[in-house]
C-alpha positions as CSV (number, residue, x, y, z in Angstrom):
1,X,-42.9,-17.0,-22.7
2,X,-39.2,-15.3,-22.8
3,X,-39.3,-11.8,-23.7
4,X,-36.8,-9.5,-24.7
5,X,-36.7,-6.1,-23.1
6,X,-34.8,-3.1,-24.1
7,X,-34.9,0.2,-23.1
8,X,-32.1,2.7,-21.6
9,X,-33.3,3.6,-18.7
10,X,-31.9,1.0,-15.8
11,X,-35.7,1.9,-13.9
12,X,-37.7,1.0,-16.5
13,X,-35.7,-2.2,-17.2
14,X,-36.0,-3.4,-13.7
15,X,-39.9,-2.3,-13.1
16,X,-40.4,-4.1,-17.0
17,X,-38.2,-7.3,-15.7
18,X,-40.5,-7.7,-12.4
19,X,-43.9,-6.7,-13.6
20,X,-43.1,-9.6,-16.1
21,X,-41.5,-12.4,-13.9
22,X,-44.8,-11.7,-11.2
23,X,-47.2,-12.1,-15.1
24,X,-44.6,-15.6,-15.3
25,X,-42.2,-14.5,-18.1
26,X,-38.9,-15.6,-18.3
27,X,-36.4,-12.0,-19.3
28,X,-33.6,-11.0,-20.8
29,X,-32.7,-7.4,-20.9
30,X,-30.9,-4.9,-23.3
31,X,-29.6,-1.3,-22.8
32,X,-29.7,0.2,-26.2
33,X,-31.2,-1.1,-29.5
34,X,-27.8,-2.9,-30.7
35,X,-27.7,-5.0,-27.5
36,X,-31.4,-5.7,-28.3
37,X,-30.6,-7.1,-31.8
38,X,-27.9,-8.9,-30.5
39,X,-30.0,-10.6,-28.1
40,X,-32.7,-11.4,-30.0
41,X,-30.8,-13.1,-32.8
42,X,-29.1,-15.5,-29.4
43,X,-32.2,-15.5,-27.3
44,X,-34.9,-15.8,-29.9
45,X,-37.4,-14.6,-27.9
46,X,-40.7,-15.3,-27.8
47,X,-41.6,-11.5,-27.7
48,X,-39.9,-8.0,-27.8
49,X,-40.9,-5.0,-25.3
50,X,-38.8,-1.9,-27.0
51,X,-38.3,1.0,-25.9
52,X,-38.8,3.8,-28.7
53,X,-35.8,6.3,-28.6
54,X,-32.6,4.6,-27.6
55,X,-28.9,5.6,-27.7
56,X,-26.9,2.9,-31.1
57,X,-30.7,2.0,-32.5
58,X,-34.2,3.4,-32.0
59,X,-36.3,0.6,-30.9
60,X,-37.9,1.1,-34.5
61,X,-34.2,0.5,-36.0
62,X,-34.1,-2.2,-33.9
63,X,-37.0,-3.7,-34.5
64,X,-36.2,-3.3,-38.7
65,X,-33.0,-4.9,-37.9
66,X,-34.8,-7.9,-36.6
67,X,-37.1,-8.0,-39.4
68,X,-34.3,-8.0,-41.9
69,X,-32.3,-10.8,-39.9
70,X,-35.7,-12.9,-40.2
71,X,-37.0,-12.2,-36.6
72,X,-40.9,-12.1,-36.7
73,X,-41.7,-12.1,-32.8
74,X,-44.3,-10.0,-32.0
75,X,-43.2,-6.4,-30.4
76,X,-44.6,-4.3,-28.3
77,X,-42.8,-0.5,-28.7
78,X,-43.1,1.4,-25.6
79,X,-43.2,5.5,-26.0
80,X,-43.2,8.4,-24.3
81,X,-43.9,10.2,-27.2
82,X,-47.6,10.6,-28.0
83,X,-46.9,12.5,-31.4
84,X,-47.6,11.0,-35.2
85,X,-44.1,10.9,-35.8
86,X,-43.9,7.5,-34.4
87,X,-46.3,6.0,-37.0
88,X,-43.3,5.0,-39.5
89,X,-44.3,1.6,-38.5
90,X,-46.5,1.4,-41.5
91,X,-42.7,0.8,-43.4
92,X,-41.6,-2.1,-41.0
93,X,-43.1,-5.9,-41.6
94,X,-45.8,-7.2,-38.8
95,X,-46.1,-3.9,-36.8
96,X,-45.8,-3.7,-33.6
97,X,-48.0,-2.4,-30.5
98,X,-47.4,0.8,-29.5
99,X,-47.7,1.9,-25.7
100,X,-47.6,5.0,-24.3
101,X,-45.3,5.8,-21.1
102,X,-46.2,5.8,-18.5
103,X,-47.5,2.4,-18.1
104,X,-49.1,0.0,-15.5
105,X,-48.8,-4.1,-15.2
106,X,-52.0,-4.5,-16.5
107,X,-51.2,-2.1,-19.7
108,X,-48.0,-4.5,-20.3
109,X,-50.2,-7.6,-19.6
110,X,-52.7,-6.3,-22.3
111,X,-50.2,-5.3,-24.8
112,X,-48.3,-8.8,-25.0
113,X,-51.5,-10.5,-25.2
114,X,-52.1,-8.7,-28.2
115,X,-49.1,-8.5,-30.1
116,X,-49.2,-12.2,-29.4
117,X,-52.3,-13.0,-30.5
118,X,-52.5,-15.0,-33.5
């Protein structure tokens, strides 16, 4: 499966791109929510990892911006935020998964399998 990554922290794109080459992923990587939108509408990935608060979009602007450009992959929205602001998903078409930072392989593992699940 190719999935989209974006988040703006060089780290965490580089610990997200290997944990998901070792699960057999193929990646492509974004540093802001613009590049990710960009990426996604060339790439058409298979799946989106986001991260939440990002310099040009948020990953939810992002993710809204894919929506309206007829992107439906499933996302997973990665936070650091554990607060009940980030439920505006209820407004954005196909919700995503949300995941709390800090994060393991096997939390990443578990939340593409089910934001993938049919």
């Amino acid at each position: 499966m190719k999935v989209l990554i974006a988040d703006d922290d060089q780290t965490i794109r580089a610990l997200l791109g290997d944990m998901l080459v070792d699960l057999g992923h193929a990646v492509v990587a974004a540093a802001n929510g613009a590049e990710a939108v960009e990426l996604a509408v060339r790439e058409q990935p298979d799946a989106a990892i986001l991260d939440f608060l990002m310099p040009k979009l948020s990953g939810l602007d992002a993710l809204k911006a894919m929506r309206e450009r007829g992107l439906a992959m499933p996302v997973v929205l990665l936070t650091a935020i554990s607060d009940s602001s980030i439920r505006e998903l209820e407004d954005v078409q196909s919700p995503a998964i949300i995941l709390e930072k800090p994060f393991r392989r096997r939390d990443i593992a578990r939340a593409l399998e089910r934001a993938t699940r049919p």
